[in-house]
C-alpha atoms as a printed R data frame, in Angstrom:
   type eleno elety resid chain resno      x        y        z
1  ATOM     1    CA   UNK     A     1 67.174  -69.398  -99.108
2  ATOM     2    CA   UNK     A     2 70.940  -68.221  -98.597
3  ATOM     3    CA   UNK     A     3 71.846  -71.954  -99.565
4  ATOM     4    CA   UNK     A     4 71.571  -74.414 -102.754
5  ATOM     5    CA   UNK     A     5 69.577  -77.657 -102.861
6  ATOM     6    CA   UNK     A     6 71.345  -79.651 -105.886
7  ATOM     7    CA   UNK     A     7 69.731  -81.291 -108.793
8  ATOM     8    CA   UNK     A     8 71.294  -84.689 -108.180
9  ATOM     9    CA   UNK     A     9 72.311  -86.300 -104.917
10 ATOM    10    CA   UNK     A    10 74.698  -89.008 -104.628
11 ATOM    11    CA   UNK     A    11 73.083  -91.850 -103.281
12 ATOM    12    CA   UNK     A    12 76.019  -93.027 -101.178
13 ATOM    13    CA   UNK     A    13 75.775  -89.467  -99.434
14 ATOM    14    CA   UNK     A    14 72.165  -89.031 -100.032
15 ATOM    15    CA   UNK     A    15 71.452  -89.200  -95.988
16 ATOM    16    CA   UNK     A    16 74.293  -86.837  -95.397
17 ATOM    17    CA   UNK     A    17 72.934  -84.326  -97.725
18 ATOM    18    CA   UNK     A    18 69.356  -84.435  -96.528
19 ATOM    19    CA   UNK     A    19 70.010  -83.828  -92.462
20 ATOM    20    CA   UNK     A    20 72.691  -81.155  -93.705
21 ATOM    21    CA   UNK     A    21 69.302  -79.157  -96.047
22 ATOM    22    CA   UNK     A    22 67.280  -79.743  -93.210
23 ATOM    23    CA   UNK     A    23 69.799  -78.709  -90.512
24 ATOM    24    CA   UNK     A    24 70.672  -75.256  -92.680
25 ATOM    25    CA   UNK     A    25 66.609  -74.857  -93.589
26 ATOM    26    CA   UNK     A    26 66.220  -74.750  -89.325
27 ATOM    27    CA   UNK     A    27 68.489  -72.579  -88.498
28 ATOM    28    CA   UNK     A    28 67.585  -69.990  -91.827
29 ATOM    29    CA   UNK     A    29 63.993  -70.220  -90.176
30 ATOM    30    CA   UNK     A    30 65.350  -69.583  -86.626
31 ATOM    31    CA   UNK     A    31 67.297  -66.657  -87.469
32 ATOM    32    CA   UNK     A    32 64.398  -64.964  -89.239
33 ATOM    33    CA   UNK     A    33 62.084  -65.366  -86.460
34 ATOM    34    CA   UNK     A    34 64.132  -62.781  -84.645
35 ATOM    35    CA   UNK     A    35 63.681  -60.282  -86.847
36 ATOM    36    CA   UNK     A    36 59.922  -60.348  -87.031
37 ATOM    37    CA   UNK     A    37 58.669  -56.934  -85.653
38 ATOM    38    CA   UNK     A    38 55.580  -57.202  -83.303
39 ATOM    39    CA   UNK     A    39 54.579  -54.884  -86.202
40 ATOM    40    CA   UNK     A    40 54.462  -57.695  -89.006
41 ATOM    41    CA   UNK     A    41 53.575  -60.074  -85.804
42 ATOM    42    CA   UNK     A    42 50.281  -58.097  -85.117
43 ATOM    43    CA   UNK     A    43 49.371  -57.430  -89.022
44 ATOM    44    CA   UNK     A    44 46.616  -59.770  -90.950
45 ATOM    45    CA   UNK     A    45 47.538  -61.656  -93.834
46 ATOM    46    CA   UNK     A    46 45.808  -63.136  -96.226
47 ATOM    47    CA   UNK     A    47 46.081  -67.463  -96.022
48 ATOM    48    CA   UNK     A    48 42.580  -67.935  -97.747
49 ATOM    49    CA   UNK     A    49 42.254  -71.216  -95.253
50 ATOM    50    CA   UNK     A    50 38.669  -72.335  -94.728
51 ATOM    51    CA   UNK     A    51 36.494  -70.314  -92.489
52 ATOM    52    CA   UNK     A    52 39.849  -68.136  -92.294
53 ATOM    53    CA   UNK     A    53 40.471  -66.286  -94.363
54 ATOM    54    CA   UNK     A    54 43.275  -63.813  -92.721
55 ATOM    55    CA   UNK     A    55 45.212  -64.197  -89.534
56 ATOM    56    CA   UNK     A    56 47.987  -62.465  -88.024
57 ATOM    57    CA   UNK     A    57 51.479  -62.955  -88.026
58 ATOM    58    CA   UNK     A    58 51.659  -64.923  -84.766
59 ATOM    59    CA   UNK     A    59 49.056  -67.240  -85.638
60 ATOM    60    CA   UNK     A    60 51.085  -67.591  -89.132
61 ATOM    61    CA   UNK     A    61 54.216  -68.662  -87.101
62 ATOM    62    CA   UNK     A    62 52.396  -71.177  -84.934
63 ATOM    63    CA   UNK     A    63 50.644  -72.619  -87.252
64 ATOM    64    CA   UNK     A    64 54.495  -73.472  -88.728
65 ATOM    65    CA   UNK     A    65 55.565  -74.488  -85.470
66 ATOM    66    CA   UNK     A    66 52.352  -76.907  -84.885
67 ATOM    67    CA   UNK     A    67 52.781  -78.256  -88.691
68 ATOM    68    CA   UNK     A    68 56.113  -78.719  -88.527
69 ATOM    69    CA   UNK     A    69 56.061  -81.126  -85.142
70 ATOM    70    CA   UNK     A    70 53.051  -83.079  -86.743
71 ATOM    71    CA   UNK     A    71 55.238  -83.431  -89.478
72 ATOM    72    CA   UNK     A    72 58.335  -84.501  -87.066
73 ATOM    73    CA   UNK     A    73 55.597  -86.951  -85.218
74 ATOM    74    CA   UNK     A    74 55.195  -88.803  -88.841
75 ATOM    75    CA   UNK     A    75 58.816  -89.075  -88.814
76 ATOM    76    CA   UNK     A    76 59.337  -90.536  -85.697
77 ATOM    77    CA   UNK     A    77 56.365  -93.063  -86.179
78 ATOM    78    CA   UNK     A    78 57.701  -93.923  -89.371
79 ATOM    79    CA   UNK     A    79 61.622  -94.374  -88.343
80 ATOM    80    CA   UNK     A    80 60.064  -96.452  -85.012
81 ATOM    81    CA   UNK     A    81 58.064  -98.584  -87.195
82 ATOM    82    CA   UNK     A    82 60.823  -99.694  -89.308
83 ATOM    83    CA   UNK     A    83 62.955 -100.308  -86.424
84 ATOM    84    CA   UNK     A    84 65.071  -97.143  -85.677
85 ATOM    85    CA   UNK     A    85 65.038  -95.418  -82.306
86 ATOM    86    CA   UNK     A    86 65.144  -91.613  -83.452
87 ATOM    87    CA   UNK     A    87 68.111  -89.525  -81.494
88 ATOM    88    CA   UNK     A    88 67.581  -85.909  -80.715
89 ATOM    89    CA   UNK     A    89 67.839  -83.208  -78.363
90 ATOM    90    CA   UNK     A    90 65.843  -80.035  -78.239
């Protein structure tokens, strides 16, 4: 990661802190994805997941993509349940 997570966070800036890791861990990710050659994109690797045990780079990368909007689903749910209307934009 070109960036530092610290060992202590301040509460007071603790919400800060985390969009500003998460905002900097998005766009490292982003900026990778256009360097993937359809080389590495086309190649197997090994994940050792059940029943599959390789898959190719493109499956690797959706498989992020799908895992990381579940993930972003749970957040929503979660910031909607405790009464917070989550603002966005694509």
């Amino acid at each position: 990661m070109p960036f530092e997570v610290p060992k202590r966070i301040d509460v007071t800036r603790a919400k800060e802190i985390c969009k500003q890791l998460l905002a900097q861990s998005f766009d490292f990710c982003i900026g990778l994805l256009a360097e993937f050659t359809a080389e590495q994109m086309d190649k197997l690797y090994d994940v050792g997941w059940f029943e599959r045990p390789k898959i190719t780079g493109r499956e690797l990368v959706l498989g992020m993509f799908t895992r990381t909007a579940h993930h972003r689903g749970q957040a929503e749910v979660y910031l909607r349940a405790n009464g917070i209307r989550p603002a966005y934009r694509f």
